[in-house]
N, C-alpha and C positions, 0 to 999 in steps of 0.2 A: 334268148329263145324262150317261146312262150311252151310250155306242154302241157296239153292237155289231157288225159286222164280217164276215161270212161269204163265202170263195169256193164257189160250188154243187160237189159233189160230180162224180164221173166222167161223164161223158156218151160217149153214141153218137161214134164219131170221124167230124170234119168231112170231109164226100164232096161235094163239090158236084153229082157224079152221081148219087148216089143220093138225098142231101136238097138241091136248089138252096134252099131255105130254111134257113139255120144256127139262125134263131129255133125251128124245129122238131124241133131234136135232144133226145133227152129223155136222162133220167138212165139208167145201166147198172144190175144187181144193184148192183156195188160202191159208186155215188152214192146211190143208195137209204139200202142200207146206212149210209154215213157220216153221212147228212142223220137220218137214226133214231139213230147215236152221237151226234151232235149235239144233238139235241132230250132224248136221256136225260141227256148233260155237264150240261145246260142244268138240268133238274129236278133231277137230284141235289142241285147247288149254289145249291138255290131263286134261281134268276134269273128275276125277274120282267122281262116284256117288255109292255110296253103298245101298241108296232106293231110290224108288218114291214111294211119296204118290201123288194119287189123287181124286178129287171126282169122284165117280161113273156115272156121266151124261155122256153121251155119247163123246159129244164133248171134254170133256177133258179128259176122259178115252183114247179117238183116240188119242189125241198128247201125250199121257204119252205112250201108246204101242209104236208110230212109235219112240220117242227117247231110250225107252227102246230096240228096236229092232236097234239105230244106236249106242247105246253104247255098244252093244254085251252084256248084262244085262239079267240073269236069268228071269225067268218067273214069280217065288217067290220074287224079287229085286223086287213088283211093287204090292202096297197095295189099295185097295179102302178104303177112309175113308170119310162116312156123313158129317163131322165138316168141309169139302172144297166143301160141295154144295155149292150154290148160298145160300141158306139161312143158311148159316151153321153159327154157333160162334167161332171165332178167340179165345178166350178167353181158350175155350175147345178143340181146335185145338192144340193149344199150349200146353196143360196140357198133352195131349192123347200122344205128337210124346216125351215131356219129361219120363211118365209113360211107356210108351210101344216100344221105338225106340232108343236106346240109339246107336249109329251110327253116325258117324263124318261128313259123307258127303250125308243130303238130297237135293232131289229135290220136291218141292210141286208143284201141277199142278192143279190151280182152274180158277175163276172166279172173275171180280171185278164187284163190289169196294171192294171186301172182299179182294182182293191180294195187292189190293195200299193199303188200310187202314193198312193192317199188316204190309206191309213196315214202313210202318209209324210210327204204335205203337211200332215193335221193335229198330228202328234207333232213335226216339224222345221220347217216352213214351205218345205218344196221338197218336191216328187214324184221326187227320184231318190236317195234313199235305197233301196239293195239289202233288199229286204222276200223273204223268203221264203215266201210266202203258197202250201201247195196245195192242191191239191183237196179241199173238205170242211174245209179252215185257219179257225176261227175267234178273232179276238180283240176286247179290249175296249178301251176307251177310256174316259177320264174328261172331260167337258169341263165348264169354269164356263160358257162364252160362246161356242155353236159359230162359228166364222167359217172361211173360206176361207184360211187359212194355220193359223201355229203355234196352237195354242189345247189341245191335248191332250196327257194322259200316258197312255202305254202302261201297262195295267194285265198284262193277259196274252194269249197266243198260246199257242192248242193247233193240233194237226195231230189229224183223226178218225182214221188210220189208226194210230194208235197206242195 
């Protein structure tokens, strides 16, 4: 299994005055942007994806539609799933895309520290490994057998703003 790795691009900054809903901040010009550097990274280097999962908050719903819409990727290719909010559990995230996705080449599209910690806990078997994951950070993963600990090697990590 390939997995791919993505934290959503810039967003609105969190105001609880202005948005008491943080699920409804949406991506900036500059997230936009990245999530479109991202989606062309992606085609340049023929990387085939066969799903995206992401969470349902807006801001990362947006960068998973515009890569979905630069891989030429069905409508159906592209799943909301709770366990990639911000408060979601990696734990059951993991469990959900083994039970329900069995598919060689995902793309996940959340939010950190939930997205470095996974890196982490699949490449090491601990979540606290220092992951420098930023905004619009995508990397890959190799796994034979995904599980809830070590099971992965780090293929590679780009940052879009560069």
């Amino acid at each position: 299994m390939k997995l791919y790795i993505l934290r959503h691009g810039d967003a609105e900054t969190s105001d609880p005055e202005k948005q008491p809903d943080d699920a409804l901040r949406p991506l900036v010009k500059r997230g936009v942007k990245k999530s479109a550097n991202i989606a062309g990274y992606l085609k340049k280097h023929k990387t085939k994806i066969d799903l995206i999962l992401t969470s349902p908050a807006m801001r990362s719903l947006d960068a998973a539609k515009i890569i979905r819409k630069g891989l030429k990727l069905k409508k159906e290719q592209l799943v909301k799933l709770d366990a990639l909010l911000p408060e979601g559990d990696n734990a059951a995230l993991v469990a959900e895309i083994k039970e329900k996705y069995p598919v060689d080449r995902v793309l996940i599209v959340g939010h950190n520290p939930n997205m470095a910690a996974l890196i982490s806990q699949l490449v090491t078997g601990t979540p606290n490994l220092p992951i420098r994951l930023r905004k619009g950070g995508l990397c890959k993963l190799s796994i034979d057998e995904l599980e809830y600990g070590k099971c992965a090697t780090l293929e590679w990590l780009v940052d879009a703003s560069r």
